[in-house]
C-alpha positions as CSV (number, residue, x, y, z in Angstrom):
1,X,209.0,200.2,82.9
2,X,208.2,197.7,80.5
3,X,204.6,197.1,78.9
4,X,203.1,194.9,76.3
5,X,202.1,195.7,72.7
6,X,198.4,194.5,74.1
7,X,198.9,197.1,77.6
8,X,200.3,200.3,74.7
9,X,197.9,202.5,73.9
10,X,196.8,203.2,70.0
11,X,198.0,206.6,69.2
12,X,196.5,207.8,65.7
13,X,197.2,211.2,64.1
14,X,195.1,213.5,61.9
15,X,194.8,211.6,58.3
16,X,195.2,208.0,60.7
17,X,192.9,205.4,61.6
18,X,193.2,203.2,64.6
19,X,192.2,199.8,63.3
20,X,193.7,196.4,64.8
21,X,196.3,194.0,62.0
22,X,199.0,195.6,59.9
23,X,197.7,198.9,58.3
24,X,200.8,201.2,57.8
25,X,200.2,202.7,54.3
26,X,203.2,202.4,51.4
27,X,202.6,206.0,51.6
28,X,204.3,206.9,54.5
29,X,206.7,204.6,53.1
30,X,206.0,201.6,55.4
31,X,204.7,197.8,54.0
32,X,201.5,196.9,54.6
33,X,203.0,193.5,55.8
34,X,205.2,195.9,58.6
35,X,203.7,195.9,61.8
36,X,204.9,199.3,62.2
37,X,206.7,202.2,60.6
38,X,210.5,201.6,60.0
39,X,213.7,203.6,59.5
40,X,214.7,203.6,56.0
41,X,218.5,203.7,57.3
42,X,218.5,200.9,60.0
43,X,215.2,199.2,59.6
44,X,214.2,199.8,63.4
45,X,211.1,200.6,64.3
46,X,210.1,203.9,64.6
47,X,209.1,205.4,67.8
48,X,206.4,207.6,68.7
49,X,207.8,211.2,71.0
50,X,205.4,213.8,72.0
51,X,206.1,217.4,70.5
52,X,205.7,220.8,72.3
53,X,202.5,222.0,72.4
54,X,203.4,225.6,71.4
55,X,205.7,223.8,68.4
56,X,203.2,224.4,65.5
57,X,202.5,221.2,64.5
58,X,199.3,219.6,63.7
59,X,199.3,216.3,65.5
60,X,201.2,216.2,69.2
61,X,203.2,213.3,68.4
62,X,205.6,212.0,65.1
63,X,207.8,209.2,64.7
64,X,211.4,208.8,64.9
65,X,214.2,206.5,64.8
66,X,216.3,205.9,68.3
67,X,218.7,203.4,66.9
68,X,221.8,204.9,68.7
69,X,223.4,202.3,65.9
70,X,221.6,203.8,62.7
71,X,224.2,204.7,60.3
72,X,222.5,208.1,59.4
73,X,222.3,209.3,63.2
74,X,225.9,208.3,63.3
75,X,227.1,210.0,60.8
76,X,225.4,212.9,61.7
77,X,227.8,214.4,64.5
78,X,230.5,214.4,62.1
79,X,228.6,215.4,59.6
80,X,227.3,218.5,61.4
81,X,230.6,218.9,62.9
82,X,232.7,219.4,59.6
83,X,230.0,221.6,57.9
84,X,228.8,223.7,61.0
85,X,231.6,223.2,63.9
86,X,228.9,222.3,66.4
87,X,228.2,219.2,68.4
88,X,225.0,218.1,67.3
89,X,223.7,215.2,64.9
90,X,219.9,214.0,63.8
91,X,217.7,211.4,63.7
92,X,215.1,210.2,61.0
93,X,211.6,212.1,61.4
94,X,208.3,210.7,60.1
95,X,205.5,212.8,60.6
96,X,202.5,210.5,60.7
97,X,199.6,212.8,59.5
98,X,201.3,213.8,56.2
99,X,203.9,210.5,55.5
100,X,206.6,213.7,55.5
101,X,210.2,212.6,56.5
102,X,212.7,215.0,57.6
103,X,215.8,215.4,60.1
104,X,215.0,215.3,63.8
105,X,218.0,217.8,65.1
106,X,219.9,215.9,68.3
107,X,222.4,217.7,70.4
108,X,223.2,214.9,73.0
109,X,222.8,211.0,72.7
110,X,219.9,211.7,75.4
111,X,218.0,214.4,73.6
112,X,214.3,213.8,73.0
113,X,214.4,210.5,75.0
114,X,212.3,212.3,77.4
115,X,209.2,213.0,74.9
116,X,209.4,209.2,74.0
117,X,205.4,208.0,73.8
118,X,204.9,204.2,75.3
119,X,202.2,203.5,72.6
120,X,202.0,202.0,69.7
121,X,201.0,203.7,66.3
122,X,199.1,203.4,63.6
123,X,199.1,205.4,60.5
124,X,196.9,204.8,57.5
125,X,195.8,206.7,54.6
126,X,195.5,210.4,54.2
127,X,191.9,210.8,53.9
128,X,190.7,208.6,56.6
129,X,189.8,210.6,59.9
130,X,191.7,210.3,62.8
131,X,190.4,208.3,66.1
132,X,191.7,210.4,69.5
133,X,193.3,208.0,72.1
134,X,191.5,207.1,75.1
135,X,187.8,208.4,73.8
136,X,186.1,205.1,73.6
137,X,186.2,205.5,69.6
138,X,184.6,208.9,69.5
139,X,186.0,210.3,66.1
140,X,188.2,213.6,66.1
141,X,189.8,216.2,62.9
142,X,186.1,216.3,61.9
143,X,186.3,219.7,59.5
């Protein structure tokens, strides 16, 4: 199924605004000339996946690289392989509310392919409020 960038929906995460242009902070380690957020490894964009509800994070999406080609998920299975005998790599993680990076664990080429969002993102500072997808604007993370 393939969409345009104009058909995507905006998907913005607490401490994100949805606003139209490039707006991906430096903070979340993006330039605010990128049109989105990139992998620091292979300079693909980075990909929006839906995480389980009952996971204990506080947005229900982050970002992540799925550059089967990216030298750090490559290296990975070897990697995880010599230091912990089992078949299993990673991919690059960007969680969009907090600009926190971190492994995304992989044990197949497939994994996580499933929760893959078609959207596109945007991620701005950490004190502007969030707006949720599909409300007509309304405003949301209001505490």
């Amino acid at each position: 199924m393939s969409s345009s960038a104009a058909d995507s929906p905006v998907l913005s995460a607490p401490g994100a605004v949805r606003r139209p242009g490039p707006l991906f902070s430096s903070e979340v380690g993006v330039s605010s000339t990128s049109s989105a957020p990139t992998c620091p490894h292979c300079g693909h964009a980075l990909v929006p996946f839906e995480l389980p509800e009952a996971g204990g994070w506080d947005t229900p999406f982050q970002l992540a690289c799925f550059n089967d080609d990216c030298p750090y998920y490559v290296r990975g299975w070897a990697w995880m392989e010599e230091h912990y005998g089992v078949r299993s790599s990673y991919r690059h993680r960007l969680d969009p509310a907090t600009g926190t990076t971190s492994p995304l664990p992989v044990w197949s080429p497939t994994a996580i392919r499933d929760r893959i969002l078609e959207a596109d993102v945007a991620v701005d500072g950490p004190g502007d409020r969030d707006v949720i997808p599909d409300s007509g604007g309304e405003k949301g993370n209001e505490r």
